[in-house]
C-alpha positions as CSV (number, residue, x, y, z in Angstrom):
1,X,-4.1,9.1,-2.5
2,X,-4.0,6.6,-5.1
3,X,-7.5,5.2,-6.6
4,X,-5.9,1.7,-6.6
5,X,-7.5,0.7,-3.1
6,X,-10.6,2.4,-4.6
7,X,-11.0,0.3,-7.5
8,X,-10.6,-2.9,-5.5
9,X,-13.7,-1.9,-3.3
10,X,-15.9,-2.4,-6.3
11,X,-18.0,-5.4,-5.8
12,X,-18.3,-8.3,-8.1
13,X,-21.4,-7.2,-9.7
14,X,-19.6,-4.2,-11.4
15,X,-15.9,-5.6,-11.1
16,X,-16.5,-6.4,-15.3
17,X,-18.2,-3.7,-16.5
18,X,-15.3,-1.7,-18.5
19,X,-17.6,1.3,-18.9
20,X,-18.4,1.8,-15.4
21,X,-14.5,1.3,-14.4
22,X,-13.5,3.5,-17.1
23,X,-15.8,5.9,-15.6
24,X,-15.1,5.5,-11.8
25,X,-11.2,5.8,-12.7
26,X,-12.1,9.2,-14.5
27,X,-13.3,10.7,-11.2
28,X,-11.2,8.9,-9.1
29,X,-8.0,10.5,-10.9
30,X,-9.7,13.9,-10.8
31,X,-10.0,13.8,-7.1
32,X,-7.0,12.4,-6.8
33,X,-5.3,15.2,-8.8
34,X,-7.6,18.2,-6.7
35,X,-5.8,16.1,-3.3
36,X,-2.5,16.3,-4.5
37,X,-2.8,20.0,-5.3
38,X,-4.1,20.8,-1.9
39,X,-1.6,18.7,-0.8
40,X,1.1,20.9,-2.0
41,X,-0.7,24.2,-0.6
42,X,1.1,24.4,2.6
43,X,4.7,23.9,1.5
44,X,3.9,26.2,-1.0
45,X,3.7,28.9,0.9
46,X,6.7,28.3,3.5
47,X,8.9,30.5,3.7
48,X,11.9,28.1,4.9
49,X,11.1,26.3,1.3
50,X,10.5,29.5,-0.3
51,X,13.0,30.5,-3.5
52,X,13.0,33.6,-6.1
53,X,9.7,35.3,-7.2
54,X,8.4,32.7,-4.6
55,X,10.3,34.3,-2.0
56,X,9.6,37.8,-3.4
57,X,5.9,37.3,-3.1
58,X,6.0,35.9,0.5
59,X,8.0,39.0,1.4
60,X,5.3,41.3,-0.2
61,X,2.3,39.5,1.7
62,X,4.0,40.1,5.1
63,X,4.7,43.9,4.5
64,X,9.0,42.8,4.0
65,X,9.6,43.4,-0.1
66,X,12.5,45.7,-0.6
67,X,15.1,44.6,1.9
């Protein structure tokens, strides 16, 4: 998600107000940062990506560590 198509919604009332596009960009990049994390979640935990202590974990949480 980028906050790009966000920030072009704004209407032309509000379009030149710095304060208020300083502070929609603020929240906008927060949420975009909190998407991109849970984003991430799912290949975090697959075990055809997983490497190392990643690996090592997965193999504890399905009962498989000391193989």
């Amino acid at each position: 998600m980028a906050i790009e198509p966000y920030l072009d919604l704004i209407t032309s009332g509000h379009r030149l107000k710095p304060k208020f596009i300083a502070w929609l960009s603020a929240w906008l990049t927060k949420i975009d940062d909190v998407v991109n994390v849970l984003n991430g979640l799912p290949s975090d935990f697959d075990i055809d990506q997983a490497v190392g202590t990643q690996l090592d974990l997965l193999g504890v949480l399905i009962g498989q560590n000391g193989l």
